[in-house]
Each structure stands twice: as structure tokens, then as C-alpha cells.
N, C-alpha and C positions, 0 to 999 in steps of 0.2 A: 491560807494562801501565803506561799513566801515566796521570797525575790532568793532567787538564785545569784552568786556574787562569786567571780574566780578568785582564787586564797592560793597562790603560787602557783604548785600542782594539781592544787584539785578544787575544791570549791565548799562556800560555806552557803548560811542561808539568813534571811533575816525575815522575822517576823511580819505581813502586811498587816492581814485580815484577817476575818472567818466569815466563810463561804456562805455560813448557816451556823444557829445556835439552838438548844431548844432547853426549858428548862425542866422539862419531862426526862424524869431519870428514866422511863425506858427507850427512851431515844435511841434507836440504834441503824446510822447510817449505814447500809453493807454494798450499796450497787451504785454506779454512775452509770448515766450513757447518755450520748449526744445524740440527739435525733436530726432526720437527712435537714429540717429547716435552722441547725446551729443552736436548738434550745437544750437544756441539761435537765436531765431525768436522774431523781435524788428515791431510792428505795429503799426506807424506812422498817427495817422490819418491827418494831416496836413490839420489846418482849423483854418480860422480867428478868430472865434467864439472859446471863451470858455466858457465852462461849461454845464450843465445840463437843459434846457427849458429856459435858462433865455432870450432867442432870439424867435423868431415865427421858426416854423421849415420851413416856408416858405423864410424866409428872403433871400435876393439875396443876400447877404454875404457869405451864410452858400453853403461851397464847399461839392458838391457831384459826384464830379469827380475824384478826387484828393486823392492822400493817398500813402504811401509805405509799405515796409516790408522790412528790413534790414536782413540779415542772418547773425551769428557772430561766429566768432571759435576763436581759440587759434593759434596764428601763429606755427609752429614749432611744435603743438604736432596732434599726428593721432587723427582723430574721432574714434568715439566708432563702436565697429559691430554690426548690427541692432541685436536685439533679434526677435527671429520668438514669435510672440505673437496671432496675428488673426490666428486662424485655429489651433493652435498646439493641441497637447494631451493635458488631464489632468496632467499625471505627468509630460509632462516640464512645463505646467503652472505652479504645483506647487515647481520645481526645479528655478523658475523666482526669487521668494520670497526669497534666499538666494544670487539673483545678488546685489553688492555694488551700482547701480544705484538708487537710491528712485525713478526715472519713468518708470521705468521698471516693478518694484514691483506695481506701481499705475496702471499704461495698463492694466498688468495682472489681477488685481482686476475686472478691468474693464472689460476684457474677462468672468471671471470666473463668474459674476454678469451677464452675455446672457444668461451662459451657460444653460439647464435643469438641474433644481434640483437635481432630480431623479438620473442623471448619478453619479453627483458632491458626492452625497451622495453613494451609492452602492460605486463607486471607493475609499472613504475612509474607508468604513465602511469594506470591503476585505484590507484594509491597515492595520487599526489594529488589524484585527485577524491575520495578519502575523506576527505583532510586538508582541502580545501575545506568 
């Protein structure tokens, strides 16, 4: 973790923390992701082998068993409360877009981006003849 810090035009950074450490040289963090209740999801592939083709994908080195997922919160403070996102209306999807969460607002997108056109449109298009 580091602090971002502006440096005239652009910006430096200074060292906080680590997020996580492990002292398993196969340690190998590759995925993050926030789940809808604000918790962090750490995907571990743990495998001797690094990098990208540079081994046969055959090699008997190369673990294909093996792997974790870490789950991480914040000691002391609550999770978030899911946001209903698969299935809702239109207009709570669009009341999503005003949650302080940035993956909430991203889901939604993502909902809204299934949805039929046709609807998405008609439903704003009655929006702002009301706003008129």
C-alpha cells in the first residue's frame, strides 16, 4: 500500500504497508476483487513456476492442483449491505449510480448493459418529459 503524494506535475508515492505477506516462495498473488458486501477477494495461484509460457504447460513442476483465495475485511468495521443489483427496476438501477461505492455503480453498468434497449430507453425518455 502506498500514499500517493502530488510532486509539482505529477505525483510520487511513499511506502505505507503490505496488504499481505507470505513466506511461501510459491506465493503467487494474480486476482483481486471486491465482493457486493465491501470484502477483498486475494487469488493465490501458488505454483513453482513463474510466468507466462516460459515452462511447457506440460511440465510436472507446473501445479494444477493447488491454489487459494484469501477473503480480507477490515477488523472492527461492518461490511457494506449488498446492493440488490441482478433483477432490480430500472430506476433503482439508476438510483445505484449515486451509491459512494465505485462497484456498485460498475455491477450496475453491467446490469444495465443486459438489459433490452427498448425498455432502458422508453423509461428515460418518460423521465424527461416529466423533468420538462
Amino acid at each position: 500500500q502506498h500514499q500517493v503524494i502530488e510532486d509539482g506535475t505529477g505525483f510520487t508515492t511513499k511506502f505505507r504497508q503490505n496488504l499481505f505477506v507470505s513466506k511461501d516462495l510459491n506465493f503467487r498473488p494474480t486476482d483481486l476483487e471486491f465482493a457486493p458486501d465491501g470484502s477483498l477477494y486475494v487469488v493465490d495461484w501458488h505454483n513453482v513456476l513463474i510466468g507466462h509460457m516460459q515452462h511447457n504447460v506440460r511440465d510436472p513442476n507446473r501445479d494444477k492442483k493447488h491454489g487459494r483465495i484469501y477473503r480480507m475485511t477490515y477488523k472492527g468495521r461492518p461490511l457494506q449491505k449488498p446492493v440488490k443489483i441482478d433483477g432490480a427496476s430500472i430506476p433503482a438501477l439508476l438510483d445505484n449510480f449515486t451509491h459512494p461505492v465505485m462497484e456498485v455503480r460498475h455491477r450496475t453498468r453491467i446490469e444495465l448493459s443486459e438489459r433490452e434497449a427498448a425498455g432502458l430507453v422508453a423509461f428515460l425518455e418518460a423521465l424527461s418529459r416529466v423533468a420538462d
